[in-house]
C-alpha positions in Angstrom: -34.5 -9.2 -21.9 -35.7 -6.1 -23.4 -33.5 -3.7 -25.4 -33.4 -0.5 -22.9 -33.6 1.8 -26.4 -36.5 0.1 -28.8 -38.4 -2.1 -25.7 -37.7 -5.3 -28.4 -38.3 -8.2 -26.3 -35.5 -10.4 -27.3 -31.8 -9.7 -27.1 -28.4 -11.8 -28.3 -25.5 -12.5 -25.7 -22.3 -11.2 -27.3 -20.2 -11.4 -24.5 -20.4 -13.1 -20.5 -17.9 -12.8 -17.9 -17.8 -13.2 -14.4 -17.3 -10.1 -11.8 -13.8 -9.8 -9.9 -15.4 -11.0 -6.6 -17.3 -13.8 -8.5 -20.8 -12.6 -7.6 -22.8 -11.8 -10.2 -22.1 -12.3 -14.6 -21.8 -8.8 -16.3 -23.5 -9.8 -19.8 -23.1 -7.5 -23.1 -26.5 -8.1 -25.4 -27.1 -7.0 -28.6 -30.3 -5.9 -30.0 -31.9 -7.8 -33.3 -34.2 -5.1 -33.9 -32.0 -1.8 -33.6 -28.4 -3.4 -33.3 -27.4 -1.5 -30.5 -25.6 -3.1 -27.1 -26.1 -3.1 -23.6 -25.4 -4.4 -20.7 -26.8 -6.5 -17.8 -25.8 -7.3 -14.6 -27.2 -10.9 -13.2 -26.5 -12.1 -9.5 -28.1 -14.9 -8.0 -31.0 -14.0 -5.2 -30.2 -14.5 -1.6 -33.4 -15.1 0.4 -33.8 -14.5 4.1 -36.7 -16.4 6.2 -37.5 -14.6 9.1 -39.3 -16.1 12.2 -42.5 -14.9 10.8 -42.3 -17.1 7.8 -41.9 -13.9 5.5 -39.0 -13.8 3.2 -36.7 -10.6 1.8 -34.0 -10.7 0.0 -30.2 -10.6 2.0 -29.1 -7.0 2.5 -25.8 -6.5 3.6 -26.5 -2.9 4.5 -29.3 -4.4 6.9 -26.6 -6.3 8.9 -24.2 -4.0 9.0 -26.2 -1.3 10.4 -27.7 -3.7 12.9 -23.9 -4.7 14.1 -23.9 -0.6 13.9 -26.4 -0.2 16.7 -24.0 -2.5 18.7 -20.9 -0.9 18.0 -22.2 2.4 19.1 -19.7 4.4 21.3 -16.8 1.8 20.7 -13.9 2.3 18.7 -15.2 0.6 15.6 -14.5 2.3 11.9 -16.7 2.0 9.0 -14.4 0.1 7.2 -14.4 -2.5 9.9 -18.4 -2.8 9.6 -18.1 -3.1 5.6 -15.4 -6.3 6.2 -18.0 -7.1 8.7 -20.4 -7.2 6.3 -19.3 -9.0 3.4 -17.5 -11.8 5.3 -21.1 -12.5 7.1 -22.9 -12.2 3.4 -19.7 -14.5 2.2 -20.0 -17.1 4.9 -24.2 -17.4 4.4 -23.7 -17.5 0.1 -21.0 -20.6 1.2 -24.2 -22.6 2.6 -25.3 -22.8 -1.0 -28.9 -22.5 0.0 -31.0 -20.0 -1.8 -33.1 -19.5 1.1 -31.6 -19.3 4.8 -32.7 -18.7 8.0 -32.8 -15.1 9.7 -31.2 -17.4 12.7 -28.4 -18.7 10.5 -27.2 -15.1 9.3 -27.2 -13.8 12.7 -25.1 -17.2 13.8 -22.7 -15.8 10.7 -22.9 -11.9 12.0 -21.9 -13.4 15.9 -18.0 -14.8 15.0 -16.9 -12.1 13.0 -18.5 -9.4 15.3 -16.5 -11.4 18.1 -13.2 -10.6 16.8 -14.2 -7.2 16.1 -15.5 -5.8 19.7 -16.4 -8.0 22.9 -18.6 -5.3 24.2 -20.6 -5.3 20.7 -20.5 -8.5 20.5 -21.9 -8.7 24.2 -25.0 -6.4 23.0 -25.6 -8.0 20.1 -25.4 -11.2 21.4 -28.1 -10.2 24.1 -31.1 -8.7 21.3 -30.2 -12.1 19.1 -30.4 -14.8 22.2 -32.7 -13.2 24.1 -30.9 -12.8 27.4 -33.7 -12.3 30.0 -31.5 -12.8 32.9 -28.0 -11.5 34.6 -27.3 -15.5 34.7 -27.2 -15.3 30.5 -24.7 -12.1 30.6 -22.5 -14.0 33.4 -22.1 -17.2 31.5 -21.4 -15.2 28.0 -19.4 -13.0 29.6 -17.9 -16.3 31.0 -17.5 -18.1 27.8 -15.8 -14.8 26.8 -13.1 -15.1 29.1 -12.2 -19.0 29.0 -11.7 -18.3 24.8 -9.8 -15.4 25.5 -7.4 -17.6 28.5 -7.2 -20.3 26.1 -4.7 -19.2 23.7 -2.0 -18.4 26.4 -2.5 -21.4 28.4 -2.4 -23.6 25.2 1.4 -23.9 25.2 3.5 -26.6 23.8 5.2 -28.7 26.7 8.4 -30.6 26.2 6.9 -33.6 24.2 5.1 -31.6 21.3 1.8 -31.9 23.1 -0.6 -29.0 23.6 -1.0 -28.2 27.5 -4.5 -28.0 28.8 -6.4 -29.0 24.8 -7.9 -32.9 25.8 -9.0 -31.0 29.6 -10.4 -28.2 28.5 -11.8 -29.4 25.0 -13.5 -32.8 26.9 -16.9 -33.0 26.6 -18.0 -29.9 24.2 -17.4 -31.5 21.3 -15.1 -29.1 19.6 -12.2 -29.3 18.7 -8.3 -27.7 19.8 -6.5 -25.4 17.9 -3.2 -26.6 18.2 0.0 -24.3 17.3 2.3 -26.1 15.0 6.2 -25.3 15.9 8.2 -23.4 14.1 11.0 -25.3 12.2 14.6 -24.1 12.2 16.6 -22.8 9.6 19.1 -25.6 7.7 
């Protein structure tokens, strides 16, 4: 690292700690030539590999305004597209890949933008799996509404067991969210 006041090309590391959101390492350095300190910020490179084979680095402000185009004319805030944002930059940094797919982050951008706005998430959902048919809008739009029934019909009958979670989970795979009871009060 160079010293930012003399341009000597070595520095010492006086001090290292971690960022409150665990990021990136805010380093102090001091200077062996001119004895003065500084400060460097490192954070670990996030690469994104597009369909073309070309690769950028992650930009958060890149998804969010893309989710922006989506949102337009529905009651979304701005702080709503930032938590948009870094949840989808948190979930692809979990993967612990240094380069991911431009198909993964958009997987990442499609839950959160779910919970946000339906008709966003309708819109977005279109560009990203290239609907090319009113059959692909019916059956999202379908998929939509059976997640959106299955909380309420998901109630707990007499012997503890969910109603409805073997039936409608058989087959896909997944797996039941099931409510756990509230215990009373001794």
């Amino acid at each position: 690292m160079h010293c930012p006041f003399c341009r000597h090309p070595d520095s010492r590391v006086v001090d290292s700690r971690t960022t409150d959101d665990g990021t990136s390492i805010r380093r102090r350095r001091q200077c062996p030539e001119c004895s003065r300190r500084f400060t460097t910020v490192e954070t670990c490179s996030l690469m994104v590999v597009k369909r073309s084979g070309v690769t950028e680095p992650f930009s958060r402000t890149k998804v969010i305004n893309g989710v922006r185009k989506a949102c337009q004319g529905r009651p979304v805030t701005e702080d709503a597209l930032a938590q948009l944002g870094q949840r989808v930059e948190e979930a692809v940094r979990a993967s612990g890949c240094a380069e991911v797919a431009a198909h993964e982050v958009g997987l990442a951008i499609l839950g959160p933008l779910q919970e946000l706005d339906l008709v966003a998430y309708l819109r977005f959902a279109s560009v990203y799996r290239a609907f090319d048919s009113l059959e692909d809008f019916e059956a999202a739009i379908a998929e939509l509404r059976e997640a959106t029934r299955r909380p309420a019909a998901e109630q707990e009958d007499g012997d503890g067991a969910v109603a409805g979670s073997q039936e409608d989970d058989r087959g896909r795979g997944g797996t039941a969210e099931v409510p756990v009871p509230a215990r009373a009060a001794d």
